[in-house]
N, C-alpha and C positions, 0 to 999 in steps of 0.2 A: 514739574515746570522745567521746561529746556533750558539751555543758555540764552540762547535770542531772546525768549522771554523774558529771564529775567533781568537782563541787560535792559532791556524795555522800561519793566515797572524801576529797575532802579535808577534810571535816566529820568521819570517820570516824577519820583521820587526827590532827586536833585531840583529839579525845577521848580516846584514846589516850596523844599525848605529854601532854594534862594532869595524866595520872594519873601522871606519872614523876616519880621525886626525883632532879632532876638533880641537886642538891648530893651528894648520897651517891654520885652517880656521880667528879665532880672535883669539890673547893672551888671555890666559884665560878663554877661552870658552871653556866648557865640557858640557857633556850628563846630561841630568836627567831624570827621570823616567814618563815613557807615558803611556797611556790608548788609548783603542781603544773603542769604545762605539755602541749601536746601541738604539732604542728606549727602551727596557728593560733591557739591559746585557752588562757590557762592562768588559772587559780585559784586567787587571791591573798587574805588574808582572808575569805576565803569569798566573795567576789565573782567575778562570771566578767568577763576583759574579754579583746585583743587580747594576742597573746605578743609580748613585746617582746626586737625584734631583738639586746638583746646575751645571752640566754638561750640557752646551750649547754651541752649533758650535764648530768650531776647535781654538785653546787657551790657554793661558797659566794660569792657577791659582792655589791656593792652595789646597792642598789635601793632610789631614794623617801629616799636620804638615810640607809642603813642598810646591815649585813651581812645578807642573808639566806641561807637553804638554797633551794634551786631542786632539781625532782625531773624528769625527763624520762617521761613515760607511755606513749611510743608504744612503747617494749620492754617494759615491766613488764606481767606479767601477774598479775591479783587470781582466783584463785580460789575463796578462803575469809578465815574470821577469821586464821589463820595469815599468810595471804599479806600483810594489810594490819598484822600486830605487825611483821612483817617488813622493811616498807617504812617505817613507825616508826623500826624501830632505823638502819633508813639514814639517814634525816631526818636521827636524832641525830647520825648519822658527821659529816653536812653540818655541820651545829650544830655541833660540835665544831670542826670547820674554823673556824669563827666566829668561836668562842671562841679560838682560838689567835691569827686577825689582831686581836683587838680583845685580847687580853694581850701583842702584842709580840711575838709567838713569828719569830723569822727561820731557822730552823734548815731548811729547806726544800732539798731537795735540786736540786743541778745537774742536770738531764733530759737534759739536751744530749751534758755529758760523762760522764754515766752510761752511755749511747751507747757510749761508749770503752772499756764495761771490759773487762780482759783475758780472750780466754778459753782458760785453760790447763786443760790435764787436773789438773794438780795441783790446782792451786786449786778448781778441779768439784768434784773428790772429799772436799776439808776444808767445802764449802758442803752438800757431800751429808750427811756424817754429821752438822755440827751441826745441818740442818734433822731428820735422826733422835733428834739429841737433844732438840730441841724440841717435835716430836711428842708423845716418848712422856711429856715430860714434863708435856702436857696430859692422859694419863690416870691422874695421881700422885691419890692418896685415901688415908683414912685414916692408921694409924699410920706415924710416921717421915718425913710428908709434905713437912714445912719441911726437913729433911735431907736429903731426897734431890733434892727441887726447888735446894735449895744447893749440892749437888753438881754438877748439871749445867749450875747458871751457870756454873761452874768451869770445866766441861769447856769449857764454850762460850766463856769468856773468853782460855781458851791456845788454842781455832782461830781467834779471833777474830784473834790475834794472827798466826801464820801469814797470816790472809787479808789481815793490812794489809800485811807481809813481801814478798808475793808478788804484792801488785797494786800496789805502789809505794804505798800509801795511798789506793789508788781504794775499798774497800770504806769508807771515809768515807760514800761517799755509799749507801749499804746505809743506813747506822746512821742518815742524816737521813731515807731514807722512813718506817723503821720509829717513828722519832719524830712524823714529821707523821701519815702516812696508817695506820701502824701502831696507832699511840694514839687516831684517831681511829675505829678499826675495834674498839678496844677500850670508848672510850664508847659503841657502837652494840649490843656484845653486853653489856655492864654495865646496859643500858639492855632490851634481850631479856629476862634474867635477870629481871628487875620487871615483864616483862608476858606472860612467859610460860619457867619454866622450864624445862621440859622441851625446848620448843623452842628455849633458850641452848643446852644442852645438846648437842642436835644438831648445831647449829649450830658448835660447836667441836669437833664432829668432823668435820666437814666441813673448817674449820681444817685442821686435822692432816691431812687424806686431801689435802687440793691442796697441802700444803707439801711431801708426801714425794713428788709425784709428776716424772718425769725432765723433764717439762714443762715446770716452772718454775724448770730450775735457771739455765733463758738468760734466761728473760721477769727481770728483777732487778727492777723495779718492783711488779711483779704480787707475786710470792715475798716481798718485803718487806712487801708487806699482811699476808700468812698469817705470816711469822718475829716484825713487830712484836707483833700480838695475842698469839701465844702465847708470847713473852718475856716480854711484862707479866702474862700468867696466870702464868706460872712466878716472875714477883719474888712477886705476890700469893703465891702459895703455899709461897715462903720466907722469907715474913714482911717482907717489904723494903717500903717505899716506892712505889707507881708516882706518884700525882701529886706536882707539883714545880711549882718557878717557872718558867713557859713562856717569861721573859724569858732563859731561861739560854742561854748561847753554847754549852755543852755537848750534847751528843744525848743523849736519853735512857740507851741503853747508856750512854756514856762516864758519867754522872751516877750510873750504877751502882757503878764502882768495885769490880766483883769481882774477887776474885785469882784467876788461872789456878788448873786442876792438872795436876798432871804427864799426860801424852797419849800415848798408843799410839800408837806410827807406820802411818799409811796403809799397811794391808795387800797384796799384790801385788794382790789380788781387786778389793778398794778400788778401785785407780788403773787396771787394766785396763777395771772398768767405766767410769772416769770418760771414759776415753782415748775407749771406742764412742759414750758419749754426747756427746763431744766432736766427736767426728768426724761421727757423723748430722748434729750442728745443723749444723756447717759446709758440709755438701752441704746439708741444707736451705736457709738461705741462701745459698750458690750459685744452684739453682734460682729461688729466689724473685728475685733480682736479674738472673737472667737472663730469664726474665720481665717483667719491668717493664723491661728495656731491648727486649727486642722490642714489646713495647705501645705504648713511646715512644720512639720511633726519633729523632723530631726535635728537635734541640738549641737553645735562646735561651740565649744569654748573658743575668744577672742577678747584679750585683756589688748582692749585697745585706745583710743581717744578719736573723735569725729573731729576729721581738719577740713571736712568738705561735702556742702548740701545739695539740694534746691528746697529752700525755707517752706514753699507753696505746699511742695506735695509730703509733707512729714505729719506726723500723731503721736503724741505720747498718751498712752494709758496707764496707769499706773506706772511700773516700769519697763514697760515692754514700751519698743519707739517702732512705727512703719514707715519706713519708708517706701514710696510707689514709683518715683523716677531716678532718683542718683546720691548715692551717699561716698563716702570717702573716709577711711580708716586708717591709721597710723600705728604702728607697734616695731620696735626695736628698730625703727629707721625704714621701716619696711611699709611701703600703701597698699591698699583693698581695694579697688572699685567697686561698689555693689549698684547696679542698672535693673532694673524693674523693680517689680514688688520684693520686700524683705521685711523679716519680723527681725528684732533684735532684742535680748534683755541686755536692760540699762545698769548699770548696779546702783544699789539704793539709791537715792537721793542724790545724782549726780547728773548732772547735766550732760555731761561729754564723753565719760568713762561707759565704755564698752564691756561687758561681762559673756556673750554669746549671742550667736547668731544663729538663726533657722534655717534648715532647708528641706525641700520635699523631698520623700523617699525617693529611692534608685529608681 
């Protein structure tokens, strides 16, 4: 993409987010200033100049003495006016992000030890069915609507419980993406809805079609995109609250405060399937780590500490960690960049501590 061009969709862009009432989206919520980027050039106020080096993925950071939204172009594809309401409501996601560092908000999930969570067939199968009940409880309409959307908070408050039970309280960190990334994937289609409904529309069935899929019941980052939005449609549609003081130590769930209801025990069927899909992912990654140890055969020692990600593209197995897009190392004052694929050993039971790094032979 040229400069003209991009100068174009980001004009396009502008116009668009002005015509948004971000107040009616959250109290408080306003626009801030975005960039649209490509590998050399990105386009900032409408101006074109050089892409500056600390510009990575689509984001929220500073720049010029400010929070911005930053959009990455060289994936996005513009087809039509859809395509660019679309990249809109992303912006907002960004924005949003924004709005949470400049309110305070710390509730930010642990990436590292997220890495860690358990994964038991049991537990598969209680994340299985409440992401079914989260589903269906995005295509709740008409009469008895606040009822039945109350109900399945319920439901979803006593697996909630379970899941905290059964992962020692690692699904904590569930309830903080769906707060951060969650809620902000909800001002994104709050913000759809204003410039194009029908396309909200879709749009949260798409929701619902990648939340129920076997896919994401490993990816936990990813699936917390899809469970936070369509929680907070479902408080919306039981009458409850979604915005809140973003200063709050609480997660969004936990701010909720529903009472369980009483729960059906996991069906033989239930936990049979959870058991297959438990066991695929595990030879998947099998494979995949054996993989990336043939790739990189050769071993450096690196007593180090990880100061810097991209959360999406990381895997722990045991203790080897992969990273595929960008990792960041620290030792005696000294940074690492590591960009593309890299195997790493973790040392035991550590989240952050580095013990060596892989590489392909000469």
């Amino acid at each position: 993409m040229d400069g003209n061009r991009l100068k174009e969709v980001w004009q396009a862009l502008d116009d668009r987010l002005a015509g948004i009432d971000f107040e009616a989206i959250w109290p408080g919520f306003s626009p801030v200033d975005f960039a649209l980027y490509t590998p050399l050039i990105m386009c900032f106020k409408g101006q074109i100049s050089d892409k500056p080096a600390s510009f990575m993925g689509n984001t929220a950071l500073e720049h010029e003495g400010s929070c911005i939204a930053i959009w990455d172009m060289s994936y996005t594809v513009l087809e039509d006016g859809e395509s660019l309401d679309r990249l809109a409501a992303n912006l907002v996601h960004e924005m949003f992000h924004a709005f949470q560092h400049r309110q305070g908000d710390r509730r930010f999930a642990k990436d590292l030890e997220l890495l860690l969570y358990p994964r038991d067939h049991t537990l598969t199968a209680w994340t299985a069915r409440e992401s079914g009940i989260l589903a269906e409880s995005a295509l709740y309409q008409g009469e008895g609507l606040k009822e039945r959307a109350l109900e399945s908070l319920s439901l979803v408050a006593a697996i909630r419980e379970q899941k905290m039970r059964l992962s020692g309280g690692a699904a904590i960190n569930e309830f903080r993406v769906e707060t951060t990334e969650g809620l902000a994937e909800y001002a994104g289609y709050r913000s759809l809805c204003q410039l194009d409904a029908k396309l909200a529309a879709g749009q949260l069935t798409r929701y619902r079609d990648q939340l129920i899929k076997g896919d994401y019941l490993f990816d936990i980052r990813r699936r917390c995109y899809f469970s936070g939005i369509l929680l907070a449609v479902a408080v919306d549609k039981a009458g409850l609250p979604v915005a809140h003081d973003l200063r709050s130590e609480k997660t969004f769930w936990e701010l909720l405060d529903v009472l369980p209801e009483p729960l059906e025990p996991l069906s033989a069927e239930e936990l049979s399937l959870a058991a297959s899909l438990t066991a695929v992912e595990r030879e998947r990654r099998a494979i995949l780590l054996a993989d990336f140890r043939r790739r990189f055969p050769q071993k450096r020692p690196l007593k180090a500490t990880i100061v810097g990600y991209d959360p999406m593209n990381l895997t722990r197995i045991d203790d080897f960690l992969i990273s595929t897009h960008i990792l960041m190392t620290e030792e005696g004052g000294s940074r690492e960049t590591f960009t593309g694929p890299h195997l790493f050993l973790m040392e035991a039971g550590e989240e952050q501590r580095v013990e060596a790094v892989f590489f392909e032979r000469p």
